[in-house]
N, C-alpha and C positions, 0 to 999 in steps of 0.2 A: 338669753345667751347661755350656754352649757358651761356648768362650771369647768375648772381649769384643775383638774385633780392631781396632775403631779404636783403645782404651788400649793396647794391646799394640804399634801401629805405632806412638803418639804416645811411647809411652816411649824410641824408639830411633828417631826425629825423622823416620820415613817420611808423609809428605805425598803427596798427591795429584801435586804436579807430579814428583817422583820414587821412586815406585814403583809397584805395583800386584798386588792379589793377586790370585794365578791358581788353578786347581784347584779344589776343592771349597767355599774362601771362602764364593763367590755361595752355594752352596745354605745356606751358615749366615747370611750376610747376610737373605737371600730366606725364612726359617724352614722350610726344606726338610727339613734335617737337619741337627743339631750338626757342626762340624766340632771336630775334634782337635787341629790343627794348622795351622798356618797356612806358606804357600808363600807365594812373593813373588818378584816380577820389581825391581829394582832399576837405576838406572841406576851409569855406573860407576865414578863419583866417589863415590857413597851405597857401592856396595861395596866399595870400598876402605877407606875410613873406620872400614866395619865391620868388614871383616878385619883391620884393623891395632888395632881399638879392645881386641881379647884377649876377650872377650865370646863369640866362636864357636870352635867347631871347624872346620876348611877340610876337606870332606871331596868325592871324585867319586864321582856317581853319575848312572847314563846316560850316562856320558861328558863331564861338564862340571863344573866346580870350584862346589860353593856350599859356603855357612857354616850351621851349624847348631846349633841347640842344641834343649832341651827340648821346644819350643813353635815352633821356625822353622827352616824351609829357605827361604834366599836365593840368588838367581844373578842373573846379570847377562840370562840370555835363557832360554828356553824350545823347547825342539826338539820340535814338534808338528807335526801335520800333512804333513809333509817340507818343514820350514822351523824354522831360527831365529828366533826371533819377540826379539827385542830391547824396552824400555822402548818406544820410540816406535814400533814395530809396535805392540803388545799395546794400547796407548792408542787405535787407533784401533776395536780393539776391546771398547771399555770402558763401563762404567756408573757414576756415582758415588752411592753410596748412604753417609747419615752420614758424609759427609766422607771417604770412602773409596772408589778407584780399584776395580772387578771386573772382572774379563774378564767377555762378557755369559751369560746362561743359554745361549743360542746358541752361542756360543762354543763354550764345554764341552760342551754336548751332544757336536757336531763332533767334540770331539777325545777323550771318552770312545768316541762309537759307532765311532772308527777303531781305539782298545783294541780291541774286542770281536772285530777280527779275529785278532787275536796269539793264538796257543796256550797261551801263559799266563796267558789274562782272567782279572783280579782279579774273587773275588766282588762287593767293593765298586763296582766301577765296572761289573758288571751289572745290582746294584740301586739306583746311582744314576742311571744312562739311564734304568731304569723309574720312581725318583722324579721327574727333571727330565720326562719326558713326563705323568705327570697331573696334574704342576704349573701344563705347560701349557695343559692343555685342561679348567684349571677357570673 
């Protein structure tokens, strides 16, 4: 069963005016395909809060500090496309769908099909380019 990502941000008080989930979110938003997990851009007073609330693990990965537990990876920015994308970057690349902030189908496309040139392409993020494109052109 796909989780329920608005209850899941509303329980640990992320709102639209700060945060935003990035990554595969949209396509469980969008009913593309379940998502597992939920990633999140946070601004950086929302991350502090969290980090200090005992709630997460502080752990790095790709080179930047987020909090994590079960069901969530948070950071303050997003290193895509060769850019830091911070809260109010990633906003203006956004959709609100249920009351909830997504980076757009576009978006990700973008920054999965720049995956695809790395030596290490996740299978996941080969088959989700080819979800998000006949999503598009239904």
């Amino acid at each position: 069963m796909p989780i329920n990502i608005k209850s899941k941000l509303a329980g640990l008080n992320l709102l639209t005016d700060n945060s935003i989930v990035i990554g595969s979110g949209i396509m469980n938003a969008l009913n593309i395909r379940p998502s597992n997990d939920i990633d999140v851009v946070v601004s950086s007073s929302t991350y502090e809060n969290l980090r200090t609330s005992g709630k997460f693990n502080v752990e790095t990965k790709h080179g930047r500090q987020i909090l994590t537990d079960s069901i969530f990876e948070i950071g303050k920015s997003w290193s895509v496309l060769g850019k830091d994308y911070n809260l109010t970057d990633l906003l203006k690349e956004s959709v609100i769908i249920n009351d909830v902030h997504y980076i757009t189908l576009d978006f990700l496309l973008s920054v999965k099909e720049s995956w695809l040139q790395d030596e290490n392409v996740r299978q996941k993020d080969l088959e989700d380019v080819q979800l998000i494109k006949e999503h598009k052109t239904r």
